[in-house]
VOPABA-153057 format. One record per atom (N, C-alpha, C): y, z, x; residue in three letters. Coordinates in steps of 0.001 Angstrom, whole numbers, plus 500000, padded with zeros to 6 digits. Atoms other than C-alpha are relative to their C-alpha. Layout:
% VOPABA-153057
YZXALA
...
% end
This chain:
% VOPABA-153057
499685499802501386UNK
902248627935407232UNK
499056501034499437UNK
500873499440500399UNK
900978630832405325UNK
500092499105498062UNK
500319500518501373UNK
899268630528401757UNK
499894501527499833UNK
500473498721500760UNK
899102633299399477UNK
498828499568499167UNK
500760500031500945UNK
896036633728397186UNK
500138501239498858UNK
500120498656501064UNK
896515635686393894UNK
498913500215499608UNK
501346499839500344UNK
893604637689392726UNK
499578499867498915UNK
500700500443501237UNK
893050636189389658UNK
499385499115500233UNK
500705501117499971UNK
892015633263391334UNK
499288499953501477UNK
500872499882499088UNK
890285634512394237UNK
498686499679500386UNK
501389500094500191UNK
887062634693393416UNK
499433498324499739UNK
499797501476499855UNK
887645630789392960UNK
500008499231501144UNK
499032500739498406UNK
889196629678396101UNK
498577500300500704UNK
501283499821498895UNK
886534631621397895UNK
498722500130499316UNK
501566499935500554UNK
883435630743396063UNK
499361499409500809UNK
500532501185498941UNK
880220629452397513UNK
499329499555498620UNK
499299501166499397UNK
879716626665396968UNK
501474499900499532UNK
498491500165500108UNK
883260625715397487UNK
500294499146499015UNK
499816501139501653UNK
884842624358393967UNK
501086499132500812UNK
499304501137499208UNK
886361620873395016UNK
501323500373499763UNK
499025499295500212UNK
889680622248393784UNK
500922500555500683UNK
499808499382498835UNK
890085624452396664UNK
499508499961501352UNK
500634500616498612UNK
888098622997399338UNK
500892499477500653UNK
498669499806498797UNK
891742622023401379UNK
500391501271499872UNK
499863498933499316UNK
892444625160401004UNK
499479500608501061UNK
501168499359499039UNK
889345626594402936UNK
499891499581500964UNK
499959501051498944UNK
889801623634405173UNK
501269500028500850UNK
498408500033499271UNK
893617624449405929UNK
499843501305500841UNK
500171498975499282UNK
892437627926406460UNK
498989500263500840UNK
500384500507499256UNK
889809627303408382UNK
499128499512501343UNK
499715501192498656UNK
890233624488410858UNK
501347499417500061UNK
499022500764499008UNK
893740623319410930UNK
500895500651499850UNK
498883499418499791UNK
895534626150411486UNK
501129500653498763UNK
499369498866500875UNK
896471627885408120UNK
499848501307500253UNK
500349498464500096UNK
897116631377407554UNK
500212500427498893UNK
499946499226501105UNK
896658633970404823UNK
500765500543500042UNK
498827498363500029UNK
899209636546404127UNK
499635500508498861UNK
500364498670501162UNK
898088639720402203UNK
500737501183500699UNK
499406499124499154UNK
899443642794402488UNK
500684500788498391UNK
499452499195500939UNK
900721645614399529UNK
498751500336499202UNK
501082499988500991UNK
898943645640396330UNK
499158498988500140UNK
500765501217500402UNK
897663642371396508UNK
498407500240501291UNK
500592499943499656UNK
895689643323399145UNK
498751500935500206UNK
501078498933500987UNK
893972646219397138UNK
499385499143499342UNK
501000501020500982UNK
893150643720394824UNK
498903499098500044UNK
501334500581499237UNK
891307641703397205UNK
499091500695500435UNK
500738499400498770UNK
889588644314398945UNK
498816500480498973UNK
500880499582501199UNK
887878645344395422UNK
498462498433499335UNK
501135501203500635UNK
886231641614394865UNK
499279499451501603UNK
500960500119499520UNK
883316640955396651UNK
500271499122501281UNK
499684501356499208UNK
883635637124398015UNK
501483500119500977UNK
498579500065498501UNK
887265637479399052UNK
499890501102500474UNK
499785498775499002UNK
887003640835400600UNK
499357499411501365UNK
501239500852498983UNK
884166638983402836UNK
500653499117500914UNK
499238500440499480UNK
886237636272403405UNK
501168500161500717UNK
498557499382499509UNK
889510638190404171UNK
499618500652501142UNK
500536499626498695UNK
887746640072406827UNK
499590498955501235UNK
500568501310499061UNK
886287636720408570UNK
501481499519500447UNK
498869500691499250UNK
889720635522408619UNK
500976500526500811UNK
499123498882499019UNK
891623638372409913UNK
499337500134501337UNK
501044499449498568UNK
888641639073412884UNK
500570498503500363UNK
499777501110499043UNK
889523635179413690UNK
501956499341500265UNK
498987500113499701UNK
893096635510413470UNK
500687498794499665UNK
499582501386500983UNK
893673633114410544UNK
500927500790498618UNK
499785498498501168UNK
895034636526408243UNK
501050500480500574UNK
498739499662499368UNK
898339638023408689UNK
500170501057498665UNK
499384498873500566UNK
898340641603407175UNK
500894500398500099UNK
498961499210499551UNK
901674643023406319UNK
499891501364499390UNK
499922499199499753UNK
902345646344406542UNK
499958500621497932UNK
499420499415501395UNK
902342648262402196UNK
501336500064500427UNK
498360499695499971UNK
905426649912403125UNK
500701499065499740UNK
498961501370500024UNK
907335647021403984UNK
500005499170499057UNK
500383500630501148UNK
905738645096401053UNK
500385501167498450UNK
499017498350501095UNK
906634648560398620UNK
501572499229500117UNK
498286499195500279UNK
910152648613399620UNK
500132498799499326UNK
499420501018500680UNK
910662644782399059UNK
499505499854498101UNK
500543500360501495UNK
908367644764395708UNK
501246500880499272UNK
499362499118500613UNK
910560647826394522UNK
501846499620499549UNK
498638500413499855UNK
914246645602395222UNK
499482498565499075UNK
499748500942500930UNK
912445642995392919UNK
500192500531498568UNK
499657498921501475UNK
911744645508389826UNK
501323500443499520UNK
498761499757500135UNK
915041646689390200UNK
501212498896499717UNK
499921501072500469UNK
916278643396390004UNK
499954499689498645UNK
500341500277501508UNK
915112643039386188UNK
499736498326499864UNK
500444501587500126UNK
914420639330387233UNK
498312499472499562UNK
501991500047499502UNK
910310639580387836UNK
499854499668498054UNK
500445500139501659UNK
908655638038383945UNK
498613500357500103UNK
501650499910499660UNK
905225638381385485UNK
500058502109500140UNK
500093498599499698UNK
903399641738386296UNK
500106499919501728UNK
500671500666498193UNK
902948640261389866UNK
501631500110500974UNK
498855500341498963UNK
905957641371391411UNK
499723500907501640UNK
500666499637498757UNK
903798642922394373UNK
499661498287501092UNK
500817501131499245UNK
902717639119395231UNK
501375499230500319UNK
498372500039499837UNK
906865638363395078UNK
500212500282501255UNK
499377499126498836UNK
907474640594397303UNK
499521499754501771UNK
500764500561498663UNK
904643639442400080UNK
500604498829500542UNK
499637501003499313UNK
905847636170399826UNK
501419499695500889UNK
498799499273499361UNK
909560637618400742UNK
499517500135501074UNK
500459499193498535UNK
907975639744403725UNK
499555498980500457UNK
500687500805498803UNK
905857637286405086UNK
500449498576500059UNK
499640501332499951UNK
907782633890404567UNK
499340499056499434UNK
500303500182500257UNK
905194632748402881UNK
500369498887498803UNK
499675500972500986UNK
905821629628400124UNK
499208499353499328UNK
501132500531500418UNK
902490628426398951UNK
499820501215499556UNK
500398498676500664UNK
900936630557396333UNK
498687498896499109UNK
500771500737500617UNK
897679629845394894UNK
500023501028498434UNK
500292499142501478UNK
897402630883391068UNK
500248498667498708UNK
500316500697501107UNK
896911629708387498UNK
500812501222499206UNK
498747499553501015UNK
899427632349386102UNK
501045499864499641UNK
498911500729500530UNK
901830630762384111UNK
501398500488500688UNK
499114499555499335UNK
904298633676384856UNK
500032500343500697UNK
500229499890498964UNK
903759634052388129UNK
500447498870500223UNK
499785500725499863UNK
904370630818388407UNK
501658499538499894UNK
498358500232499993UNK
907957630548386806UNK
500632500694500892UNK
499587499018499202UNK
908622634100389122UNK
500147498927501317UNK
500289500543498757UNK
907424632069392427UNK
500967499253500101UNK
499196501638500108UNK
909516629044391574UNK
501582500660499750UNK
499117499187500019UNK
912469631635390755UNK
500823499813500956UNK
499201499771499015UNK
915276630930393585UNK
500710501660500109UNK
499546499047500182UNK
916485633899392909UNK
499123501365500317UNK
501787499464499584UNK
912868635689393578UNK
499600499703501105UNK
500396500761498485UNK
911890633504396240UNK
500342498837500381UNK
498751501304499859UNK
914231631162398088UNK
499869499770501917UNK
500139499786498304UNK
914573629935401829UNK
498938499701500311UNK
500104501200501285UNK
912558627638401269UNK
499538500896498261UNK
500545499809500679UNK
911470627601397645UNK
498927500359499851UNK
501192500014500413UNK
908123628495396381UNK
499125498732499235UNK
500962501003500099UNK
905369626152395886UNK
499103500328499337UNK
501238499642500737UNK
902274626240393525UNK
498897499051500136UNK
501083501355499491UNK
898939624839394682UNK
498833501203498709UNK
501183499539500608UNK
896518625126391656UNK
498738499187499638UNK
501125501000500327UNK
894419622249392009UNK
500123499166501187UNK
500134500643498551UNK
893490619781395195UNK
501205498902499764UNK
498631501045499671UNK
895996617047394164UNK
501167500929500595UNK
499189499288499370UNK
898452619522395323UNK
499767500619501826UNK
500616499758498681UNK
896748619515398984UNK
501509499782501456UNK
498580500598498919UNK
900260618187400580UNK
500927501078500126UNK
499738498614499484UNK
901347621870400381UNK
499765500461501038UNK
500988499584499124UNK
899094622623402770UNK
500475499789501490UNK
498957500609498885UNK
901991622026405700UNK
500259501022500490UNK
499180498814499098UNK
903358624067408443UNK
501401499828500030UNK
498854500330500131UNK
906763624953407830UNK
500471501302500885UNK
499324499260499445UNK
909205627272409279UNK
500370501450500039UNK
499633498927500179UNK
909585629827407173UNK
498919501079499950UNK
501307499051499572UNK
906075631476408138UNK
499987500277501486UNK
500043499891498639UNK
906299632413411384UNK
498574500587500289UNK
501334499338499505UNK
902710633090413296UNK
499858500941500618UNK
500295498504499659UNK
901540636488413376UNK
501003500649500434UNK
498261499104499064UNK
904990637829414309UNK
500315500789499169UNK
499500499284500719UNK
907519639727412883UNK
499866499462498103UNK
500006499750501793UNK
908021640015408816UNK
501842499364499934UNK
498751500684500570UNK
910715637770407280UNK
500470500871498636UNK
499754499669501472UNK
913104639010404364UNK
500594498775499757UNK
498709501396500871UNK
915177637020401743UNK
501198499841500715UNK
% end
């Protein structure tokens, strides 16, 4: 299963000490076999903050990180804009979760949140929102992430 992290709440997820909050996250990613997916803008955004850049590197060298390609993350972000569906600005983090199968999204942005949850945005499975540890039962391997492989669309 991948997780997305949006970078508003990066610097969260990967703090030290770990805020109890997100400590299954850090724990899914890891030791039991989560993965990250970054890849477009979002992964400019990380590469600019300190902690997760740090972290994003540790997890990619251990092959817990699943960069996709901009391009491929472009074309799809560009078929959501066009769309006129996206309410958020975040239709780069849309678009990842498209490409990479991805269904877990960590964030505290409202609209980002309605976008994610959007069938119409992101479907096959639905989208999921983990913004606090009671929500740790996300934290599942499902199908529609495939490991380190090819790039899923809608």
């Amino acid at each position: 299963m991948c997780v997305i992290v949006d970078a508003n709440l990066a610097s969260r997820v990967f703090a030290e000490p770990v805020e109890e909050d997100f400590a299954p996250v850090l724990d899914w990613l890891t030791s039991k076999g989560g993965e990250l997916a970054i890849g477009g803008r979002l992964a400019s955004e990380l590469e600019r903050l300190e902690k997760p850049r740090r972290f994003v590197i540790a997890l990619l060298r251990a092959g817990r990180a699943r960069r996709l390609p901009t391009a491929v993350v472009q074309e799809e972000e560009e078929l959501i804009e066009q769309s006129g569906l996206c309410r958020s600005n975040d239709s780069h983090v849309l678009a990842l979760a498209n490409v990479s199968g991805a269904r877990t999204l960590c964030t505290l942005d409202r609209d980002l949140q309605r976008d994610f949850r959007n069938p119409q945005l992101v479907s096959r499975p639905r989208g999921s929102i983990y913004p606090r540890q009671e929500h740790a039962r996300l934290l599942r391997h499902t199908s529609s992430c495939g490991r380190l492989g090819g790039n899923r669309r809608r």
